[in-house]
The first five atom37 places (N, CA, C, CB, O) and aatype in JSON, in Angstrom:
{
  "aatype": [20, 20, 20, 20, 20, 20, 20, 20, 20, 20, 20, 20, 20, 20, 20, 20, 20, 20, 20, 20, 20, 20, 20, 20, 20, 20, 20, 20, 20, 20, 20, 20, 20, 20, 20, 20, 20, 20, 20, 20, 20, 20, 20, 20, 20, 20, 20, 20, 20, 20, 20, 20, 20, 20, 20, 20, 20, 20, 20, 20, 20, 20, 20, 20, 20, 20, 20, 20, 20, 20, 20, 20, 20, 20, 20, 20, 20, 20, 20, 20],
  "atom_mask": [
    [1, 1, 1, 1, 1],
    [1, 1, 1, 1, 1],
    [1, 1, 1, 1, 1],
    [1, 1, 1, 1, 1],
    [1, 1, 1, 1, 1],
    [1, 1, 1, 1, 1],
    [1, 1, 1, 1, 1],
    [1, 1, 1, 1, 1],
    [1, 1, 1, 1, 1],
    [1, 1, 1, 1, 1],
    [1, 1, 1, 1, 1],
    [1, 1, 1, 1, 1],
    [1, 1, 1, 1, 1],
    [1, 1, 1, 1, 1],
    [1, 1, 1, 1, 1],
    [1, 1, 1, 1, 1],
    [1, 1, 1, 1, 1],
    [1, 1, 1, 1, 1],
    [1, 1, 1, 1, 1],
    [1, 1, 1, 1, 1],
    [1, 1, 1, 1, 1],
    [1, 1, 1, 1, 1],
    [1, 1, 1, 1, 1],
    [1, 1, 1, 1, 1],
    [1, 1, 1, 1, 1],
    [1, 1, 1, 1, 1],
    [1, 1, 1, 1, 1],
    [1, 1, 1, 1, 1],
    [1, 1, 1, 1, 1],
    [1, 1, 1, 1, 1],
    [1, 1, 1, 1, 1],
    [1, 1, 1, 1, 1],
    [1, 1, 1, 1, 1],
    [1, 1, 1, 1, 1],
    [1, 1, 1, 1, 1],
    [1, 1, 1, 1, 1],
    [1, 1, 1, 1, 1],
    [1, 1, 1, 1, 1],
    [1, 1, 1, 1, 1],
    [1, 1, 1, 1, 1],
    [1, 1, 1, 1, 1],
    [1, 1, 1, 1, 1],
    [1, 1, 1, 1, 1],
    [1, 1, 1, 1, 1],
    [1, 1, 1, 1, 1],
    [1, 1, 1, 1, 1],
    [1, 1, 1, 1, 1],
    [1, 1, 1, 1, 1],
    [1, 1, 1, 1, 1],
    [1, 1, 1, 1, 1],
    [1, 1, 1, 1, 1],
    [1, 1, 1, 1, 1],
    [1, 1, 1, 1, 1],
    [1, 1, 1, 1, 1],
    [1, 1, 1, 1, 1],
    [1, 1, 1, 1, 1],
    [1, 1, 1, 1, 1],
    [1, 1, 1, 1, 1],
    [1, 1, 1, 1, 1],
    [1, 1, 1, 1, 1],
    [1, 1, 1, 1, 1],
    [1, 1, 1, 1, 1],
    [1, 1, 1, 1, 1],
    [1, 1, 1, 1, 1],
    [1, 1, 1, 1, 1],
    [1, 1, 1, 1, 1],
    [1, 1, 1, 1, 1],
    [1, 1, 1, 1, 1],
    [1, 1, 1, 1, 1],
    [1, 1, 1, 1, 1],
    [1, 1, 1, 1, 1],
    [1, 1, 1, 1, 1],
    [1, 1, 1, 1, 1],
    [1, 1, 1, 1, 1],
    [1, 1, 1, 1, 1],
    [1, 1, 1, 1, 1],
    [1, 1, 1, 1, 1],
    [1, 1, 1, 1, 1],
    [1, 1, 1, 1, 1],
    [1, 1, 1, 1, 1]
  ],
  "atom_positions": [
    [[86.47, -79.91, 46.78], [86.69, -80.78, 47.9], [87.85, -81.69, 47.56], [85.42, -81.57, 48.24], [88.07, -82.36, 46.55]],
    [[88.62, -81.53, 48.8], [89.53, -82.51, 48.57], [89.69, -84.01, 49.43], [90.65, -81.78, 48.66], [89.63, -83.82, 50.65]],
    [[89.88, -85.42, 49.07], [89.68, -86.45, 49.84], [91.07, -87.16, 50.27], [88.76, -87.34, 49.12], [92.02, -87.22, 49.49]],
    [[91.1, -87.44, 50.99], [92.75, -88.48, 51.2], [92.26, -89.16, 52.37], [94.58, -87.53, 51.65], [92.19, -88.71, 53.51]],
    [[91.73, -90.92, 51.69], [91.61, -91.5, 52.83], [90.19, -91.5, 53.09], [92.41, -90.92, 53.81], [89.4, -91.74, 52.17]],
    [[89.87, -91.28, 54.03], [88.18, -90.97, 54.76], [88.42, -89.53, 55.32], [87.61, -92.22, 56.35], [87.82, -89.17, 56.33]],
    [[89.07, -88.91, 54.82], [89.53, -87.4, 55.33], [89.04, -86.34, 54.3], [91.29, -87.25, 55.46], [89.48, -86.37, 53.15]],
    [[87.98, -85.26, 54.78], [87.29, -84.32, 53.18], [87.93, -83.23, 53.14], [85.55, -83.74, 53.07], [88.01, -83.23, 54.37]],
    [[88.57, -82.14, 52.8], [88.34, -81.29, 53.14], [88.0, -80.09, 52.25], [89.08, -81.28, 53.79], [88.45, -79.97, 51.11]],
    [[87.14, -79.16, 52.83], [86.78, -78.33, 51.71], [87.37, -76.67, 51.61], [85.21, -78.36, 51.75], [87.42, -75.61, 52.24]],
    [[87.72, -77.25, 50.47], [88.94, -75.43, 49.73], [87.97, -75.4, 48.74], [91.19, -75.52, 48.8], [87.3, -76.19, 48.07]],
    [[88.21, -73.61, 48.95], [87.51, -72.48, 47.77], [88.77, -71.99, 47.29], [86.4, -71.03, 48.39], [89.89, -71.9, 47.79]],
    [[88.13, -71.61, 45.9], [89.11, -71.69, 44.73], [89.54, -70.3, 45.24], [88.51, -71.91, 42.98], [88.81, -69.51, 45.84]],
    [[91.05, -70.08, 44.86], [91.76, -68.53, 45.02], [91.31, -67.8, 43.67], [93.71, -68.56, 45.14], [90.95, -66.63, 43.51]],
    [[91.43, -68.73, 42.81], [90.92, -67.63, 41.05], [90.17, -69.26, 40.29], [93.21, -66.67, 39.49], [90.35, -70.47, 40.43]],
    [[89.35, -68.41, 39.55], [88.73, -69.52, 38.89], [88.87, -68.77, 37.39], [87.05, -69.97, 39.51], [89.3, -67.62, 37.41]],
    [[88.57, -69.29, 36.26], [88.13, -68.76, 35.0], [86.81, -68.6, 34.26], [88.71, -69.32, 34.32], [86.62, -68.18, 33.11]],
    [[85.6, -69.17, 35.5], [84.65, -68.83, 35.26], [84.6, -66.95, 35.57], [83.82, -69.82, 35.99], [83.93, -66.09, 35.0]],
    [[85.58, -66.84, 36.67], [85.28, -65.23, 36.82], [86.04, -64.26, 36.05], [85.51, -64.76, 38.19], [85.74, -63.11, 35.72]],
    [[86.96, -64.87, 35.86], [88.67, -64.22, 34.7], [88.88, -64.9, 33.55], [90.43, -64.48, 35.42], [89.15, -66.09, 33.4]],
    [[88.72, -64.07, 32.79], [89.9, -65.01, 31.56], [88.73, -65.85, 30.81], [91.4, -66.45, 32.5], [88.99, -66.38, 29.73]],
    [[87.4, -65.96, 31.41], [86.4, -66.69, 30.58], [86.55, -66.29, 29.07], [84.92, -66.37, 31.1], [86.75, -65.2, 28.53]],
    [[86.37, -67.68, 28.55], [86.48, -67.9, 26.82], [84.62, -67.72, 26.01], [87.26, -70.04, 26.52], [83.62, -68.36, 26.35]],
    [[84.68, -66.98, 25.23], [83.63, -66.6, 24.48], [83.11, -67.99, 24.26], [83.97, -65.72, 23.21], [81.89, -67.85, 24.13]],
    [[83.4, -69.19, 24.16], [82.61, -70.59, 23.85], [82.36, -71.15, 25.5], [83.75, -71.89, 22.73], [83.18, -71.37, 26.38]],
    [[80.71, -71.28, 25.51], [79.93, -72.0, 26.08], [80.96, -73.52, 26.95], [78.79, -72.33, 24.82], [81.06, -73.76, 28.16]],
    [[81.46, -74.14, 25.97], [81.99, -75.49, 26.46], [83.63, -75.53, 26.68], [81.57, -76.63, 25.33], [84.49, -76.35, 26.35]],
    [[83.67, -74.34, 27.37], [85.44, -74.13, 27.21], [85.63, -74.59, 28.46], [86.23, -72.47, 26.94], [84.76, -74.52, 29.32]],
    [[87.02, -75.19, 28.69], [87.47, -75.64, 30.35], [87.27, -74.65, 31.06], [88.97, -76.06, 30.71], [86.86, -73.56, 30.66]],
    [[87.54, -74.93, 32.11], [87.46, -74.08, 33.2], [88.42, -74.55, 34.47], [85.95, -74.01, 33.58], [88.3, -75.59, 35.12]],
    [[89.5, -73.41, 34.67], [90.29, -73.72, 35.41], [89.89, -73.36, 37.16], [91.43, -73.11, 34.79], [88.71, -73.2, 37.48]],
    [[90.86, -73.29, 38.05], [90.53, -73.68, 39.61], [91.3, -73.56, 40.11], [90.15, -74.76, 40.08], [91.74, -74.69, 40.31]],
    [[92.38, -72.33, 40.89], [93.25, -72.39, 41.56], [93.11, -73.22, 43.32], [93.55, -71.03, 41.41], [91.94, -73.03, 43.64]],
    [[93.56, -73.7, 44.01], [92.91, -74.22, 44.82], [94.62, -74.5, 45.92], [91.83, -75.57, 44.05], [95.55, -75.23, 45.6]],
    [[94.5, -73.69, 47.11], [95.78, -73.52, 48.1], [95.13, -74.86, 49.36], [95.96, -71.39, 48.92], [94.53, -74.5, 50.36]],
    [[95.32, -75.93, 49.15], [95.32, -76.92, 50.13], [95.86, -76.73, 51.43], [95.89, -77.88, 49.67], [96.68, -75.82, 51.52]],
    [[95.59, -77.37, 52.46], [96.64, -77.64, 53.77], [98.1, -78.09, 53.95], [96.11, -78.56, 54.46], [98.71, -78.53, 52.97]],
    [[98.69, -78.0, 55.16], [99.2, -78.63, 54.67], [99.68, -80.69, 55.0], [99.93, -77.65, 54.63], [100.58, -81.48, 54.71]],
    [[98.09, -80.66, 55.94], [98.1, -82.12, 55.89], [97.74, -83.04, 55.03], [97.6, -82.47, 56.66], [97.48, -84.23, 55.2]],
    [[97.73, -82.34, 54.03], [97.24, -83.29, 52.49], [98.59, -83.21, 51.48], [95.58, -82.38, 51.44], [99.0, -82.29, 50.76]],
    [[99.13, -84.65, 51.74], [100.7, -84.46, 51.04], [100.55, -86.36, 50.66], [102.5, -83.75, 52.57], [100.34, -87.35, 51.35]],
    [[100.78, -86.15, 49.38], [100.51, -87.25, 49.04], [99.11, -87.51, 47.89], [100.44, -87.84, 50.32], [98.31, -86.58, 47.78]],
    [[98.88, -88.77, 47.09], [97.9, -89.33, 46.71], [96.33, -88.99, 47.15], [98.25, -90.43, 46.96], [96.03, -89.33, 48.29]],
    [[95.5, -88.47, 46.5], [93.73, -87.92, 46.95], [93.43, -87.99, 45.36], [93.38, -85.85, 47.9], [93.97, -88.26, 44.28]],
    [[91.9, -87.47, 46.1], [91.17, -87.39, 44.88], [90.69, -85.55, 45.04], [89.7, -88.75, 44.87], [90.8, -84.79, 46.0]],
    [[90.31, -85.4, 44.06], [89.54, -83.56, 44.06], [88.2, -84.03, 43.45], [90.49, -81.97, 42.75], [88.14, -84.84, 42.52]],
    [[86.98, -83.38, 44.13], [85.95, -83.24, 43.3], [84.91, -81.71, 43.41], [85.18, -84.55, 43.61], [84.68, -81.22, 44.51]],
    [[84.61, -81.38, 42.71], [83.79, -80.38, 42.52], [82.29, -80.06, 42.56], [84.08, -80.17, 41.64], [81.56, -80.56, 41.7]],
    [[81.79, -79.3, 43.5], [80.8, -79.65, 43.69], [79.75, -78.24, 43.49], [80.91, -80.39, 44.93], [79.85, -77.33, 44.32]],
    [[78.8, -78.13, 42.39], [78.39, -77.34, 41.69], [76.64, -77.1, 42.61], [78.6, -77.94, 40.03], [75.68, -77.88, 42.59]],
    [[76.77, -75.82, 43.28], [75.38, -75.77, 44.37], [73.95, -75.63, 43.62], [75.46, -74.31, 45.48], [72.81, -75.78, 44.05]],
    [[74.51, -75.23, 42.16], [73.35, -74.98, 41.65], [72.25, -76.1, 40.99], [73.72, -74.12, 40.81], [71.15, -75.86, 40.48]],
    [[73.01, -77.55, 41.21], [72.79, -78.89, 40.74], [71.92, -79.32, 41.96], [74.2, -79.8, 40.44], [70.89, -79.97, 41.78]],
    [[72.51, -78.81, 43.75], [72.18, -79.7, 44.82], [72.59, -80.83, 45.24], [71.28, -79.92, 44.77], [73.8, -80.99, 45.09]],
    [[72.17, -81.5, 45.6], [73.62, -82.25, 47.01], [73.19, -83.34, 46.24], [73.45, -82.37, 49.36], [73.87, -84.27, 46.69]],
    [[72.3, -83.9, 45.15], [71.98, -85.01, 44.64], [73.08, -84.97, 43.57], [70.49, -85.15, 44.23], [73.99, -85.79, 43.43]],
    [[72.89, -84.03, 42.93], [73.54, -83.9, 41.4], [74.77, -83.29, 41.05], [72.73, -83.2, 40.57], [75.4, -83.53, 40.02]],
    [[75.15, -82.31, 42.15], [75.92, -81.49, 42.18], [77.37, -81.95, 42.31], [75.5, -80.74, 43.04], [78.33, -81.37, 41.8]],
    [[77.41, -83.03, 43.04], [78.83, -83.61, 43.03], [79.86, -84.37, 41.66], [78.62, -84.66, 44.05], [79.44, -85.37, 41.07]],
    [[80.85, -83.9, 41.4], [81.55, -84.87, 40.35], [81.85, -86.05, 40.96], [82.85, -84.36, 39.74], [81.61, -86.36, 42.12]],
    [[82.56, -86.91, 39.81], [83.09, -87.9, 39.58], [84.67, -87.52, 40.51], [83.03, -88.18, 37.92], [85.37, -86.53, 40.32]],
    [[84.88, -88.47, 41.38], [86.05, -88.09, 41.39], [87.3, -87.69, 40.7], [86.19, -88.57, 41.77], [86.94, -87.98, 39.56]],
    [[88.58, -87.21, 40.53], [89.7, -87.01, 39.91], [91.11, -87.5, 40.57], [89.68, -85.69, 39.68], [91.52, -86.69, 41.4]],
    [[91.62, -88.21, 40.46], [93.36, -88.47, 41.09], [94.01, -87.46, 41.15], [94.38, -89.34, 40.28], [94.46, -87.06, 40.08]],
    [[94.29, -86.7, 42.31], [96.05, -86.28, 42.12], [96.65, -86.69, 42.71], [96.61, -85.14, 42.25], [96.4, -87.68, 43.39]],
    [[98.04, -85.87, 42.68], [98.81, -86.29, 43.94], [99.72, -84.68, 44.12], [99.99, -87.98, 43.61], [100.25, -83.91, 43.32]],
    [[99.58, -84.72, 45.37], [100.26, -83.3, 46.27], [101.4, -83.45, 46.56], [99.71, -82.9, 47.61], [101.55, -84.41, 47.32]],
    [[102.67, -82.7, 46.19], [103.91, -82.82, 46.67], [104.1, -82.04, 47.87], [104.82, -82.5, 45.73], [103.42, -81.02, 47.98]],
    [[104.9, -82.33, 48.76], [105.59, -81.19, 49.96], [106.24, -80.1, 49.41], [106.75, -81.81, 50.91], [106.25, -78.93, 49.78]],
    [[106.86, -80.72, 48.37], [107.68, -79.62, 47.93], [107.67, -79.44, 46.3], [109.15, -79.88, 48.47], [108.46, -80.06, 45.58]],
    [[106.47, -78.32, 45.69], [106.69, -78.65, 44.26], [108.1, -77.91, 43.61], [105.32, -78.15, 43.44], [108.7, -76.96, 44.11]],
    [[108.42, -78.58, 42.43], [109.52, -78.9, 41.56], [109.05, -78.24, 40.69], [109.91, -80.24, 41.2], [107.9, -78.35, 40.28]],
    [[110.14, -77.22, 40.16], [110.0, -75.99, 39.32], [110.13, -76.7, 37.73], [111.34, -74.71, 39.74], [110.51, -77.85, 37.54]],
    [[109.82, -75.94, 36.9], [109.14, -76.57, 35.64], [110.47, -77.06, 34.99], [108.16, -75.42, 34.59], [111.51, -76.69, 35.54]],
    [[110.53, -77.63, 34.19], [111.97, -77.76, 33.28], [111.65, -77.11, 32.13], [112.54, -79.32, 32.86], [110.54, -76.94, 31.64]],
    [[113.21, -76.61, 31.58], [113.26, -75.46, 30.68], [114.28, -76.2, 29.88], [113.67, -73.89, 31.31], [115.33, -76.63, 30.35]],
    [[113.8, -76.38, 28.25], [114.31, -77.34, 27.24], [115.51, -76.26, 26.62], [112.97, -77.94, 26.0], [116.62, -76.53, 26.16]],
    [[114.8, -74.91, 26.8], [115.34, -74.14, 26.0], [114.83, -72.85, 26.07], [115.29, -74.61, 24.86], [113.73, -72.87, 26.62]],
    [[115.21, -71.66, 25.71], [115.08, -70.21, 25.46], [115.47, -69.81, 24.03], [115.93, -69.44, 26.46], [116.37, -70.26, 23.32]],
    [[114.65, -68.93, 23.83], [114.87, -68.1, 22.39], [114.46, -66.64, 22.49], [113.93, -68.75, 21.13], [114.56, -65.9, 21.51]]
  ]
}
């Protein structure tokens, strides 16, 4: 789920690493691809919300991001 404001909205992940790429250790991150709108540009929060917990427990802590209009390709220090 994503928040901006009093505004929710809810995106399902395009790839996760619980389904790909999972790491043989129990406590490994877990990544979240996630294709937003595009009226969410700017400052929000993301939180995750796990069904198998229920609507009491299941929700995180919020997280900060921030969404660009236009993302900016990586910088490259160097090649070898």
């Amino acid at each position: 789920m994503v928040e901006q404001g009093s505004s929710r909205y809810i995106v399902r992940p395009e790839y996760s690493t619980l389904v790909g790429g999972r790491s043989e250790r129990q406590d490994a991150p877990v990544t979240f691809w996630v294709r937003t709108t595009k009226e969410i540009i700017g400052k929000a929060q993301i939180r995750v919300f796990n069904t198998l917990r229920g609507q009491n427990g299941g929700m995180s802590e919020p997280a900060s991001i921030e969404i660009l209009d236009e993302p900016l390709p990586p910088e490259l220090f160097g090649v070898t």
